[in-house]
MILO-841487 format. One line per field, with one value per residue (C-alpha): residue number from 1; x, y, z. Coordinates in nm, 4 decimals. Layout:
num c(NUM | ...) .
px c(X | ...) .
py c(Y | ...) .
pz c(Z | ...) .
REM end
This chain:
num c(1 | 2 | 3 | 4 | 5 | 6 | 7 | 8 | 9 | 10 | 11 | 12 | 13 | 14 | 15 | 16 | 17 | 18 | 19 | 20 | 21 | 22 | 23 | 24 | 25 | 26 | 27 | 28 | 29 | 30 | 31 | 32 | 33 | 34 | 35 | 36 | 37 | 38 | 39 | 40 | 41 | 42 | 43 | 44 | 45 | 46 | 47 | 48 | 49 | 50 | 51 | 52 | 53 | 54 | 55 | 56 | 57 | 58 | 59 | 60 | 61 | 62 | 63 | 64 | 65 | 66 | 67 | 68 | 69 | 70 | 71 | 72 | 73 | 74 | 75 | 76 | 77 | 78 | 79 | 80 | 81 | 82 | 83 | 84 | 85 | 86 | 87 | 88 | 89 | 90 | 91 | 92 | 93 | 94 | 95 | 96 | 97 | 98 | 99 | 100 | 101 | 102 | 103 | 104 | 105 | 106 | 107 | 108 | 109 | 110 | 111 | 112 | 113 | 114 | 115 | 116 | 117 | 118 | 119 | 120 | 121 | 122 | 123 | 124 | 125 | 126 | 127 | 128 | 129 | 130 | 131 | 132 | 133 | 134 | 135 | 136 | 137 | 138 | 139 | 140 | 141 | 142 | 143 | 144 | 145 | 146 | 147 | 148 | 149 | 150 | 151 | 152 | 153 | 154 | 155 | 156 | 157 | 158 | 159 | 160 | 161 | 162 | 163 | 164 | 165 | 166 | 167 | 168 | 169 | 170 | 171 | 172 | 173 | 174 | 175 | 176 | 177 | 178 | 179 | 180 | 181 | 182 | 183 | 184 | 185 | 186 | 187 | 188 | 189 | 190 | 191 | 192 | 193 | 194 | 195 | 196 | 197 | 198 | 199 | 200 | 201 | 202 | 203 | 204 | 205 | 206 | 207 | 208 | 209 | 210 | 211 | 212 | 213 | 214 | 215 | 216 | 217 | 218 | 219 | 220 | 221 | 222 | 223 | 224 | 225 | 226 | 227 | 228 | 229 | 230 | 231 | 232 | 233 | 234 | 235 | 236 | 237 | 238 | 239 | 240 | 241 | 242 | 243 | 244 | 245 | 246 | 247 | 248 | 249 | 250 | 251 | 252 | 253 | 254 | 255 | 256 | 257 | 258 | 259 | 260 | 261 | 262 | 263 | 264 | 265 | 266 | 267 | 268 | 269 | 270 | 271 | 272 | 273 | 274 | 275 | 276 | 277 | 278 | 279 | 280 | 281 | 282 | 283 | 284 | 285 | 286 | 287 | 288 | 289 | 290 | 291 | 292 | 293 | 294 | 295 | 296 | 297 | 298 | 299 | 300 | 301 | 302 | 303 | 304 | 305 | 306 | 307 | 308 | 309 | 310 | 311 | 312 | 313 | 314 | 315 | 316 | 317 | 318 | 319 | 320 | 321 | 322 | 323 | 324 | 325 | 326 | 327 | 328 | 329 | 330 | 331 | 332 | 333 | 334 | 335 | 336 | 337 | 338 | 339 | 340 | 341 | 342 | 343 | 344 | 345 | 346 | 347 | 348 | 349 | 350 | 351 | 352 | 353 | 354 | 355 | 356 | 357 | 358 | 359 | 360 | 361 | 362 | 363 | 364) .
px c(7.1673 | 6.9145 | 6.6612 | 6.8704 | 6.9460 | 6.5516 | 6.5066 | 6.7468 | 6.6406 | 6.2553 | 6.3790 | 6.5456 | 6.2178 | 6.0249 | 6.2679 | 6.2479 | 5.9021 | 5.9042 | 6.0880 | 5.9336 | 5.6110 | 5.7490 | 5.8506 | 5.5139 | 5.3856 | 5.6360 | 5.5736 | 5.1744 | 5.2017 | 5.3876 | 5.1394 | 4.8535 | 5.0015 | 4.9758 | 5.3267 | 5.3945 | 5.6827 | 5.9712 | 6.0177 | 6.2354 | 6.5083 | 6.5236 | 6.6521 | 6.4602 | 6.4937 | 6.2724 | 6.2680 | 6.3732 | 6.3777 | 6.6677 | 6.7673 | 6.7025 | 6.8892 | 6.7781 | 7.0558 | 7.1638 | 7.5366 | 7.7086 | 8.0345 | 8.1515 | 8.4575 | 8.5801 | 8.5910 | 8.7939 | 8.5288 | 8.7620 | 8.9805 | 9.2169 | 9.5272 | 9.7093 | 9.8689 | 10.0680 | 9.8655 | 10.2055 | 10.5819 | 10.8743 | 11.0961 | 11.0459 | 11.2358 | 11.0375 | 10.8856 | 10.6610 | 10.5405 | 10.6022 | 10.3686 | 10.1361 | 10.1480 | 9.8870 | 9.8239 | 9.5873 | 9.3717 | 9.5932 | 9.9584 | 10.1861 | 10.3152 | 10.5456 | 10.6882 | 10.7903 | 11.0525 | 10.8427 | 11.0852 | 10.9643 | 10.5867 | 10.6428 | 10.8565 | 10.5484 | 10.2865 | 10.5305 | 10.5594 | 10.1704 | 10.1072 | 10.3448 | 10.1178 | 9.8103 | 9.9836 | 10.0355 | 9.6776 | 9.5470 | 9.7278 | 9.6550 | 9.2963 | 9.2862 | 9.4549 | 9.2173 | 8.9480 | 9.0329 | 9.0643 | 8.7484 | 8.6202 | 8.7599 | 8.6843 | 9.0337 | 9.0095 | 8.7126 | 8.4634 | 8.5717 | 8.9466 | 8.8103 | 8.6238 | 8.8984 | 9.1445 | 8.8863 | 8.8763 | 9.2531 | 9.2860 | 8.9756 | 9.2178 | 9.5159 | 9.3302 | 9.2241 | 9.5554 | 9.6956 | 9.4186 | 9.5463 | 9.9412 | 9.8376 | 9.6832 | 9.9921 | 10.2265 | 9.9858 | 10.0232 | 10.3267 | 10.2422 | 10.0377 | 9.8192 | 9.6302 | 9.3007 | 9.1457 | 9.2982 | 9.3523 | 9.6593 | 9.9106 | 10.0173 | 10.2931 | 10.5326 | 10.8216 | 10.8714 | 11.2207 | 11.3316 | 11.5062 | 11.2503 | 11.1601 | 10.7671 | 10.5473 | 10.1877 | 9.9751 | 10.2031 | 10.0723 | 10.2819 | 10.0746 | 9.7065 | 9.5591 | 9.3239 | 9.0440 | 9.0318 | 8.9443 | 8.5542 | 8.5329 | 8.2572 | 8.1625 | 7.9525 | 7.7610 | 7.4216 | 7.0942 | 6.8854 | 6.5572 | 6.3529 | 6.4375 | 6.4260 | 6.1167 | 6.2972 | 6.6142 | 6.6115 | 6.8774 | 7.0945 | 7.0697 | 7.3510 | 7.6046 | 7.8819 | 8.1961 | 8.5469 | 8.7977 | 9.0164 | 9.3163 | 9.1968 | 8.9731 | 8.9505 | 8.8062 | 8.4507 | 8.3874 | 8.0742 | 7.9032 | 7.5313 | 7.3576 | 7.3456 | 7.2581 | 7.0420 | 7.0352 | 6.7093 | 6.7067 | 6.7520 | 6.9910 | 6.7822 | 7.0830 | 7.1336 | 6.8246 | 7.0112 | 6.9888 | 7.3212 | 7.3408 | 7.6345 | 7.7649 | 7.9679 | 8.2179 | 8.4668 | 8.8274 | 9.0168 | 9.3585 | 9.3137 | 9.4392 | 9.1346 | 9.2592 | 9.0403 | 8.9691 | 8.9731 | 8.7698 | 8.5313 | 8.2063 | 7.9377 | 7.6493 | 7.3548 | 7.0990 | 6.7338 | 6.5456 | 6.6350 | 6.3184 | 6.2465 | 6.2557 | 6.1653 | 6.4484 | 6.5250 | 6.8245 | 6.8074 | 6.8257 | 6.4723 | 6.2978 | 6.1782 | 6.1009 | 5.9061 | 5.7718 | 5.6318 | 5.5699 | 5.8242 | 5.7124 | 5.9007 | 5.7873 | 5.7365 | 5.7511 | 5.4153 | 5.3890 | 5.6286 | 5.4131 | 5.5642 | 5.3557 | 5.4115 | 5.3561 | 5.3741 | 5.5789 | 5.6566 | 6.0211 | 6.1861 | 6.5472 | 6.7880 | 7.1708 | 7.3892 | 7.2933 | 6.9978 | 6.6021 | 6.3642 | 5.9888 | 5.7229 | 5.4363 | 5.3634 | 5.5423 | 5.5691 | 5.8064 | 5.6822 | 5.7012 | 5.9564 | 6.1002 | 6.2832 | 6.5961 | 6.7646 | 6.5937 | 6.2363 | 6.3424 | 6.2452 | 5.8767 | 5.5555 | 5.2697 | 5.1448 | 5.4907 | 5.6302 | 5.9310 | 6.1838 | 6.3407 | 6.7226 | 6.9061 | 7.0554 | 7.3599 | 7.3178 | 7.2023 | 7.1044 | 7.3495 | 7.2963 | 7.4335 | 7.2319 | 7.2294 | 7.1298 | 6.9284 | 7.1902 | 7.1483 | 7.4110 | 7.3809) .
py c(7.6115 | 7.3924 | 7.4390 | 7.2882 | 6.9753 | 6.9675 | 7.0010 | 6.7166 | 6.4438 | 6.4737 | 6.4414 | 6.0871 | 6.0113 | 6.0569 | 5.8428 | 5.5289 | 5.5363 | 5.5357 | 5.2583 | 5.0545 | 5.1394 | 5.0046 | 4.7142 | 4.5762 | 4.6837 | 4.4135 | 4.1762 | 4.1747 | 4.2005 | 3.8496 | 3.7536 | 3.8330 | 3.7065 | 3.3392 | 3.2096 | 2.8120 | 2.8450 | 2.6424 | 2.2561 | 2.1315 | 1.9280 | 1.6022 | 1.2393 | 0.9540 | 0.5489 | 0.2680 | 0.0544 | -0.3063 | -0.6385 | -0.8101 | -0.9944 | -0.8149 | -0.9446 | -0.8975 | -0.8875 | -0.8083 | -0.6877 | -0.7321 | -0.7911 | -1.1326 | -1.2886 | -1.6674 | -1.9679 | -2.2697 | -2.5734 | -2.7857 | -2.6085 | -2.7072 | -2.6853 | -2.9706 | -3.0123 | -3.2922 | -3.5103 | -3.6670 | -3.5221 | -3.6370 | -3.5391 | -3.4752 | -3.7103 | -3.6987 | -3.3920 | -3.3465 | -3.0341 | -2.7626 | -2.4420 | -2.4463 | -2.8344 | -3.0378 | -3.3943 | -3.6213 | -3.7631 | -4.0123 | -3.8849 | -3.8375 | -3.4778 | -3.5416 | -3.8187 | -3.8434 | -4.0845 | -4.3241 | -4.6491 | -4.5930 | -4.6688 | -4.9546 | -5.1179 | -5.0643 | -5.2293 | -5.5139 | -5.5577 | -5.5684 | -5.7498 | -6.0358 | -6.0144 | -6.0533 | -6.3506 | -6.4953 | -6.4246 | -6.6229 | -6.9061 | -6.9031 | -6.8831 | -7.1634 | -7.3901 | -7.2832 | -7.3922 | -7.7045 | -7.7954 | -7.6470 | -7.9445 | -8.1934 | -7.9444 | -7.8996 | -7.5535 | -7.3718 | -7.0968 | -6.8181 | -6.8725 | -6.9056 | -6.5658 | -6.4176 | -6.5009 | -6.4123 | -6.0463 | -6.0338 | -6.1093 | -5.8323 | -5.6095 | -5.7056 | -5.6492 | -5.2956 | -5.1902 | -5.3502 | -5.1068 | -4.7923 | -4.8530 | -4.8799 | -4.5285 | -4.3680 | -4.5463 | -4.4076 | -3.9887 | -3.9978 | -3.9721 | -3.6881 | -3.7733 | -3.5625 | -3.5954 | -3.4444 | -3.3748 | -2.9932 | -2.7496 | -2.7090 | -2.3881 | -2.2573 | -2.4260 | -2.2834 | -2.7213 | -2.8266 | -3.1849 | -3.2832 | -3.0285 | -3.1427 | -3.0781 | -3.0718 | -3.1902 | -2.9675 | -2.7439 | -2.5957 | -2.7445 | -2.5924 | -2.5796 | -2.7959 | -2.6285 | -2.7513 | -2.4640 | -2.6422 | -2.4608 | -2.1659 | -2.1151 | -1.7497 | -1.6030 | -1.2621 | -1.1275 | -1.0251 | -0.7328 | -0.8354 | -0.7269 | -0.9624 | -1.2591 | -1.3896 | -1.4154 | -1.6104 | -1.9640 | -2.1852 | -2.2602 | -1.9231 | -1.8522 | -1.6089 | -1.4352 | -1.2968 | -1.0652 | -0.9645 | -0.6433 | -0.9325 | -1.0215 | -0.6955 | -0.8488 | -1.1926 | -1.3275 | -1.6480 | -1.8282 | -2.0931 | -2.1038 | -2.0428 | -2.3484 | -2.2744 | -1.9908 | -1.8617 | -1.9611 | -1.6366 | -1.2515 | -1.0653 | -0.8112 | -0.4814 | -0.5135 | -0.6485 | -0.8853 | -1.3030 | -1.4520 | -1.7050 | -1.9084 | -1.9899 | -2.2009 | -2.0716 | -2.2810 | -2.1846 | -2.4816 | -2.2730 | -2.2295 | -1.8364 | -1.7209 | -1.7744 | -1.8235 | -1.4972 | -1.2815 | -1.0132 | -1.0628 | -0.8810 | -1.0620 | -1.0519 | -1.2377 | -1.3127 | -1.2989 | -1.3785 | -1.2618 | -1.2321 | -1.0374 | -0.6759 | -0.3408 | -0.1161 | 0.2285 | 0.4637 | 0.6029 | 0.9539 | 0.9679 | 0.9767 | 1.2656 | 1.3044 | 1.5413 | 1.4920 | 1.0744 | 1.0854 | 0.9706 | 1.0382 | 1.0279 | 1.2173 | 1.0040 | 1.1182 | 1.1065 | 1.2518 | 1.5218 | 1.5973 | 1.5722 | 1.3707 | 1.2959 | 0.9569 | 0.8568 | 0.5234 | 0.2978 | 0.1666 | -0.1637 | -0.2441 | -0.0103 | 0.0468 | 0.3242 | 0.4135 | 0.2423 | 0.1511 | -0.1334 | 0.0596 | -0.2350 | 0.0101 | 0.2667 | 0.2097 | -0.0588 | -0.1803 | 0.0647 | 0.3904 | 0.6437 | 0.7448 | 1.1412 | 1.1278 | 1.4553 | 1.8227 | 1.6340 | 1.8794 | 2.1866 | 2.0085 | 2.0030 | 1.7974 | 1.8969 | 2.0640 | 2.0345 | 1.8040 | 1.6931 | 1.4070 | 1.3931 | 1.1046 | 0.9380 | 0.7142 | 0.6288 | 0.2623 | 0.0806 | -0.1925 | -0.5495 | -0.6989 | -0.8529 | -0.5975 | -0.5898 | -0.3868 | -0.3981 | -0.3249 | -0.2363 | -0.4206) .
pz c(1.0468 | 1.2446 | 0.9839 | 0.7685 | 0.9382 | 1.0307 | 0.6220 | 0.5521 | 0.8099 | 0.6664 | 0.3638 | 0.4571 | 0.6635 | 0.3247 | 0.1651 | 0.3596 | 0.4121 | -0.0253 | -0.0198 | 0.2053 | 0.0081 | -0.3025 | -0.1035 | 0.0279 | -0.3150 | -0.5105 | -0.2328 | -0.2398 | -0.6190 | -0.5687 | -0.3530 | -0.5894 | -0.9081 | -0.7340 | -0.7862 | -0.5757 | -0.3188 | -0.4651 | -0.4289 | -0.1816 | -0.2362 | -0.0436 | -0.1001 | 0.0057 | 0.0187 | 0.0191 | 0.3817 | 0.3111 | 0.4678 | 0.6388 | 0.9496 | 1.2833 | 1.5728 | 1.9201 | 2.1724 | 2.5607 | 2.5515 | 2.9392 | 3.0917 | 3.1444 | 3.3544 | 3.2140 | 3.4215 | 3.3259 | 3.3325 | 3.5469 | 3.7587 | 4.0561 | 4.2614 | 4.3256 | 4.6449 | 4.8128 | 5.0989 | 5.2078 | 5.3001 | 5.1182 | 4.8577 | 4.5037 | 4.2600 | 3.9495 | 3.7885 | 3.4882 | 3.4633 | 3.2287 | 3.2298 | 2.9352 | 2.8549 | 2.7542 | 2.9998 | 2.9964 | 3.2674 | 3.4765 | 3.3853 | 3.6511 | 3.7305 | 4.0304 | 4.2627 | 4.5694 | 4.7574 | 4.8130 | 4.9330 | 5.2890 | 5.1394 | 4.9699 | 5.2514 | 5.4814 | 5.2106 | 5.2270 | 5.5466 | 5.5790 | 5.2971 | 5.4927 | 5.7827 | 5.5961 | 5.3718 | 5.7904 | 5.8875 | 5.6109 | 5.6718 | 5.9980 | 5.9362 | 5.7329 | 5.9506 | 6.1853 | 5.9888 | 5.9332 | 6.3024 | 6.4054 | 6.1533 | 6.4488 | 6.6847 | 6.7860 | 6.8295 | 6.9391 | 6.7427 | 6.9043 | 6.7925 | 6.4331 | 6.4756 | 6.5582 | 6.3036 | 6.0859 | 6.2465 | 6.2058 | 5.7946 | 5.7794 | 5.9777 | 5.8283 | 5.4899 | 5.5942 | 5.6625 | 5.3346 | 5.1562 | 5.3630 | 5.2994 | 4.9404 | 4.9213 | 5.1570 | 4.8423 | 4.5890 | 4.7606 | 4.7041 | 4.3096 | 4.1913 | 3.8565 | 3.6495 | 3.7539 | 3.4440 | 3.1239 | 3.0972 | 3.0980 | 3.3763 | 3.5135 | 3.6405 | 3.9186 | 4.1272 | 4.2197 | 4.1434 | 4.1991 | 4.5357 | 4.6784 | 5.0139 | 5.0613 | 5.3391 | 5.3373 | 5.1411 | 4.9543 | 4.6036 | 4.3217 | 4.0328 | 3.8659 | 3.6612 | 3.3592 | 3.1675 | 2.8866 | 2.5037 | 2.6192 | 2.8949 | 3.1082 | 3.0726 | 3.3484 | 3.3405 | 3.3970 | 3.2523 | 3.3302 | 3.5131 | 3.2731 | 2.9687 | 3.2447 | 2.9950 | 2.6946 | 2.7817 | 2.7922 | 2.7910 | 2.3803 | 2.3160 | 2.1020 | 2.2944 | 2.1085 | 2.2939 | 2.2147 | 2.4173 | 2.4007 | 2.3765 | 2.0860 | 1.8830 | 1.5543 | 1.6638 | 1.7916 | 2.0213 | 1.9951 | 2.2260 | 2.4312 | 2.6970 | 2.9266 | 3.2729 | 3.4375 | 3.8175 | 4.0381 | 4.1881 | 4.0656 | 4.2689 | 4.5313 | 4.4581 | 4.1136 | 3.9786 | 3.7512 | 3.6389 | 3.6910 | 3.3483 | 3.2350 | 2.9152 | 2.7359 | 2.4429 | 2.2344 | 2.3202 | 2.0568 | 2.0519 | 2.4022 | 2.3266 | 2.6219 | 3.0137 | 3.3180 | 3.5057 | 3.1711 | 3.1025 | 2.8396 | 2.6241 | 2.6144 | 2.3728 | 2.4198 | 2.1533 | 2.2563 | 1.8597 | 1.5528 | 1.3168 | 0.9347 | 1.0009 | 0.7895 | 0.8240 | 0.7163 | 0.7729 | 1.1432 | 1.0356 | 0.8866 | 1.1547 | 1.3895 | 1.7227 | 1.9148 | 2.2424 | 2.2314 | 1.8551 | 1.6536 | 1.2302 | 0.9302 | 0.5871 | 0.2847 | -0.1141 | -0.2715 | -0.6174 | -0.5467 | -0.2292 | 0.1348 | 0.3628 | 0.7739 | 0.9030 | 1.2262 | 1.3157 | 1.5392 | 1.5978 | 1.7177 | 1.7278 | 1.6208 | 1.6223 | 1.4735 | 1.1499 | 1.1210 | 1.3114 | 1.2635 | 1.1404 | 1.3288 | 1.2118 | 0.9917 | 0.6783 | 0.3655 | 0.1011 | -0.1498 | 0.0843 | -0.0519 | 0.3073 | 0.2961 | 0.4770 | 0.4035 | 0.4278 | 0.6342 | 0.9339 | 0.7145 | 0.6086 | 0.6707 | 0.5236 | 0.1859 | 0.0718 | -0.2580 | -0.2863 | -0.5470 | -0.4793 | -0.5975 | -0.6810 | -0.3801 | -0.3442 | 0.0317 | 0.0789 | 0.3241 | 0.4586 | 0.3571 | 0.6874 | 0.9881 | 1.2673 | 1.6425 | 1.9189 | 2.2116 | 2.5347 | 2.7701 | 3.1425) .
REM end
């Protein structure tokens, strides 16, 4: 019975070892009759020129350009109120009053004095012109309508805290004040916001210190507001570069007319550096390995590798600022399976590059 299965297994040796004969034989005979591998099917694009926009992308906090809390410099109590979170004033209007009847009693009473001491001088004067009275008494009548004139000044000013003006036009925030309040000395009654244009601070990496200068345009967007974009400029830079984070402290100014952006808000801020002609291609073309970076071009059905230098880039698509020109027909699907000197056949291809301006950003 073993002979039998010895029988049958050479049998199935002799078998395989036939076919795999017949095998290489087809497969040299391939070989020798010289038939070209098949083309490859690729699409490819021709780089274009547009608008390359250089940019630093940071975080940014907004700062109203005037800002400040008014408080009272005298005590009394509160008989006129104008203040209603949100409004609109103007330099010099009034926002609250306090009794002031005590105030103005005292600048009369001093102004009566100094009406007496004036009198006095000049009666003084014109004895001294007989002689009837002596220098000294002169001098010191004189001293006492300076004095008297002093204090006149000083009672105005105590009549004058008792009113607080706007001293810049802006927006007034809110107030807990009611009238008939009695307030001491330096209580809060509300803020006082400058906020048609926002001062929007943030900071630059060290290493693009050379290429900002101040009127750079800076646009800005909030997650308040997704769908909108807030322009202004650069208008003042730090003298010194912070020591932990390596950074340039810069300001800028952005246009806020509906006043819709709030001091203290959290803002992204994107800084442009140039903007300049680029050549631009479709990100996916090119190929990395190890520092080389190449992309394969269409020449007369014919794959060739060139090697390339890139600029700014941003999803989707990279600036080429060597290696390639206008007329270059640049592979973008099927390169990872070539090699130089392969047959390719182009397909049509519907994928075309964006006409908008686009930006390097980088993230501080």
């Amino acid at each position: 019975m073993w002979k039998q299965w010895l029988i049958a297994v050479v049998l199935v040796a002799a078998g395989t070892g036939s076919a795999v004969f017949f095998l290489a034989m087809d497969s040299s005979s391939t070989e020798q009759a010289g038939e070209e591998p098949r083309a490859s099917k690729v699409s490819a694009v021709a780089p274009r020129l547009q608008q390359v926009r250089d940019e630093i992308r940071s975080v940014a906090n907004l700062k109203a350009l005037n800002a400040v809390e008014l408080t009272t410099e005298v005590t009394g109590r509160v008989v006129q109120i104008n203040l209603e979170p949100g409004q609109k004033v103007s330099q010099g209007d009034v926002l609250l009053r306090l009794d002031d009847r005590q105030a103005r009693a005292d600048l009369q009473v001093i102004e009566a004095q100094l009406a007496d001491a004036r009198r006095q001088l000049e009666r003084a004067q014109r004895l001294r012109s007989n002689n009837s009275v002596s220098q000294s008494q002169v001098d010191e009548l004189i001293t006492a309508v300076s004095v008297a004139e002093a204090q006149r000044q000083a009672a105005r000013v105590r009549l004058e805290n008792h009113r607080i003006e706007a001293p810049f036009s802006g927006v007034v925030g809110l107030s807990d004040i009611s009238v008939g309040a009695y307030l001491q000395a330096g209580t809060t009654i509300t803020t006082l916001d400058t906020t048609d244009r926002m001062e929007m601070g943030f900071a630059v990496p060290e290493r693009f210190v050379g290429q900002v200068r101040v009127g750079q345009s800076v646009i800005a967007s909030s997650p308040a507001f997704p769908d909108e974009v807030f322009r202004g400029e650069l208008v003042e830079l730090a003298t010194r570069i912070s020591e932990l984070s390596r950074t340039l402290s810069v300001r800028a100014i952005i246009d806020n007319p509906d006043g819709r952006l709030r001091p203290g808000q959290f803002m992204s801020a994107s800084l442009t550096l140039q903007e300049r002609e680029g050549l631009v291609i479709p990100e996916q073309a090119v190929m990395i390995r190890g520092d080389d970076k190449y992309v394969f071009v269409a020449e007369d059905g014919v794959a060739r590798r060139v090697s390339v230098a890139t600029g700014s880039r941003m999803p989707g698509l990279v600036e080429i600022t060597s290696g390639l020109t206008l007329d270059d027909a640049v592979v973008i699907t099927g390169q990872d399976r070539l090699s130089t000197g392969d047959r390719i056949e182009v397909q049509s291809n519907d994928q075309a590059i964006p006409e908008n301006r686009f930006a390097r950003t980088v993230e501080s």
